[in-house]
N, C-alpha and C positions, 0 to 999 in steps of 0.2 A: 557791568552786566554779566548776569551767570549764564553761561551756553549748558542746556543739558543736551545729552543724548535723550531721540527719540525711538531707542529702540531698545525694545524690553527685554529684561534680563532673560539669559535662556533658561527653559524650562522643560516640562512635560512637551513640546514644540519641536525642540532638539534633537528627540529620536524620532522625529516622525517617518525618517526614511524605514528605521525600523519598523515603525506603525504598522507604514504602507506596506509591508511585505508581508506583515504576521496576517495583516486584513486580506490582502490575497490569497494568502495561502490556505487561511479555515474557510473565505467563502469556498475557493476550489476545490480542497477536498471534500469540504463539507455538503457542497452543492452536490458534487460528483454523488456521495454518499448517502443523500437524501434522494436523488434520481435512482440509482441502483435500486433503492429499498422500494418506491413507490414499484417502479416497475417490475419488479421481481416479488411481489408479497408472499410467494411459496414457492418452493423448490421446482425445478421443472424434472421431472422423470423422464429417463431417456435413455436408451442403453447405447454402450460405448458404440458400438455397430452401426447405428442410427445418427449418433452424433456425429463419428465421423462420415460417413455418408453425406450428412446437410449440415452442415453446423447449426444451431440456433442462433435466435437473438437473445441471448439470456450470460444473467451470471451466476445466478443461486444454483445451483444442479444436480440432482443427484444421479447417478450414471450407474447402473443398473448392468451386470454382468461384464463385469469387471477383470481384468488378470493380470496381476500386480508381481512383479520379480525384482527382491532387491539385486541381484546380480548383474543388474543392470542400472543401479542408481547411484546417485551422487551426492555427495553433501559439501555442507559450509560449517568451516572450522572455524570458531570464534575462543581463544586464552586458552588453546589446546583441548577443547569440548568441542565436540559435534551440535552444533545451534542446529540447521536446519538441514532436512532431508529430502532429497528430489528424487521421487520413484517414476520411472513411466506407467503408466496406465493403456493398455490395450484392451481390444474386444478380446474374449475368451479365444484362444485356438490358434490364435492371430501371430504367424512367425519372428520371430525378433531381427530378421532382416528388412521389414517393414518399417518406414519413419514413424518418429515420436511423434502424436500429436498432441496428448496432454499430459503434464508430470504433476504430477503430487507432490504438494509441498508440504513438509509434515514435525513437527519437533518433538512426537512422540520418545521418548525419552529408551522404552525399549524397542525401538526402530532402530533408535542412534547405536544403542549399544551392540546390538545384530550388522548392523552396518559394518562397523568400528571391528567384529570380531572377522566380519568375511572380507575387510581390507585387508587384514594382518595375518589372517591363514593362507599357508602353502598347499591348503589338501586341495585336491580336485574339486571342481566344479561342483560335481550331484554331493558331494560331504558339504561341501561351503553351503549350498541349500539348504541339507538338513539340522545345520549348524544355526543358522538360522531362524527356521522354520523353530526348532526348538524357541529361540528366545522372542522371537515374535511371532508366533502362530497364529494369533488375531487377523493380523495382518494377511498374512497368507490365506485364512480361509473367507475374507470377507468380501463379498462379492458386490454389496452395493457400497456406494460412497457417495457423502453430499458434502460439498462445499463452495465456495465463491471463489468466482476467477480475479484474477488481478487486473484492474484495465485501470481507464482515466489520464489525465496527462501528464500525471506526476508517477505513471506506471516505472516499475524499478527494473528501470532500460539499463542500466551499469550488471546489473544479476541476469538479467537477460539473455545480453551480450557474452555475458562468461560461460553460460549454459552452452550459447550456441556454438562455440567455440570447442567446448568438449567432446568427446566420440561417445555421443549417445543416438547419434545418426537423428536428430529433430528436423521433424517438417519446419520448412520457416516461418509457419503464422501457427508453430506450437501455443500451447497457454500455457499458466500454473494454476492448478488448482488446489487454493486452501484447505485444509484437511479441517472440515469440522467448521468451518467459519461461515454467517452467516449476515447479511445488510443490517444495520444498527440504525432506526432511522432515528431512534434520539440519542446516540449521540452524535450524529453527524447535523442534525438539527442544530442541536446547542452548540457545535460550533460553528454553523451559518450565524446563529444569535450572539454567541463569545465575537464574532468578525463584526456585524452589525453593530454594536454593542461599541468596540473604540472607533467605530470608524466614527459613531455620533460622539464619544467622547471627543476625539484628536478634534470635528468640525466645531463642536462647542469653543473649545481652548482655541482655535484658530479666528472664529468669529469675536470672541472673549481679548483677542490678541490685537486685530485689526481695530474693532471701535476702542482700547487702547491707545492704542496707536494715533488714530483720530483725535483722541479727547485730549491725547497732547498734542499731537501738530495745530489742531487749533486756541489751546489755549497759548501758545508758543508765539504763532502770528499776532493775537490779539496784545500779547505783552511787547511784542514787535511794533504796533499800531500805537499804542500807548504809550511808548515811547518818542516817537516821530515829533 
């Protein structure tokens, strides 16, 4: 008598631990991403004054009298280049002995480089300015700003943590706000539907797996029976 194994070869099944992770992780972002958009369809206007006063409920925003000092910002060094740049953002007038409440996050390329030159000069302060000021004067003279805060629950608590860590003096429910970014609700759609999508594939191949499974154990039995 031949004993088979009744269990099927492994397959597409095998990484399902993988599966189950990638399907979590686009519904959650993607959800997170599709909620942001709904609820934010345009920018909410609001000057920095105001915001800080009442926060909103909002993430889209553009924030309206503005006063931006790289002299006071930070960056992240990614293969010896300046990736990203954290400016604070205050109400116009507003002393730099007052906490951060929102910083700019920004990868503007002549930001970086403006950055990069007043970490590495010895001149005084008002030169480092206008050292500056020269290579990014956009910057300096723009007074509105729109973009989307970072939130959700895969918000990037590890950069967070590092900011708060630093002497930029930050209130502790500071935010970041994206320079220029704005809610995507199809892409964040299609990866609600990329997630939907294996999660019905993986239950197919698992249903596909099970009556399988079935149609040998009972053909099994019945050769079992015929036997007797």
């Amino acid at each position: 008598m031949k004993i088979r194994s009744l269990h099927r070869p492994a397959g597409f099944t095998s990484l399902s631990f993988l599966g189950y992770m990638a399907i979590l992780a686009l519904l959650i972002i993607g959800g997170q991403g599709v909620y942001v958009a709904l609820k934010n369809p345009e920018p909410l206007e609001i000057t920095v004054a105001d915001y800080l006063a009442k926060k909103p409920n909002a993430e889209w925003m553009t924030l309206k009298d503005a006063q931006i000092s790289l002299v006071e910002a930070a960056y992240k060094a990614r293969l010896g280049r300046v990736a990203e740049v954290f400016i604070p953002i205050r109400p116009i007038g507003e002393s730099r002995d007052a906490p951060v409440h929102i910083l700019l996050s920004t990868e503007d390329q002549a930001v970086a480089s403006a950055l990069k030159a007043l970490s590495k000069s010895a001149a005084p302060i008002k030169k480092k300015v206008d050292v500056a000021s020269q290579q990014a004067d956009k910057l300096f003279m723009r007074q509105d700003i729109t973009g989307l805060t970072r939130y959700g629950i895969l918000y990037d608590l590890f950069m967070r943590a590092r900011l708060a860590r630093l002497n930029m003096n930050l209130a502790e429910d500071f935010v970041i706000l994206n320079d220029g970014e704005a809610p995507n609700f199809t892409v964040n759609a299609c990866m609600v539907g990329a997630g939907l999508l294996i999660w019905f594939v993986m239950l197919c191949s698992a249903m596909s797996d099970a009556l399988w499974r079935w149609r040998r154990r009972r053909a099994f039995y019945r050769q079992q029976r015929s036997q007797q």
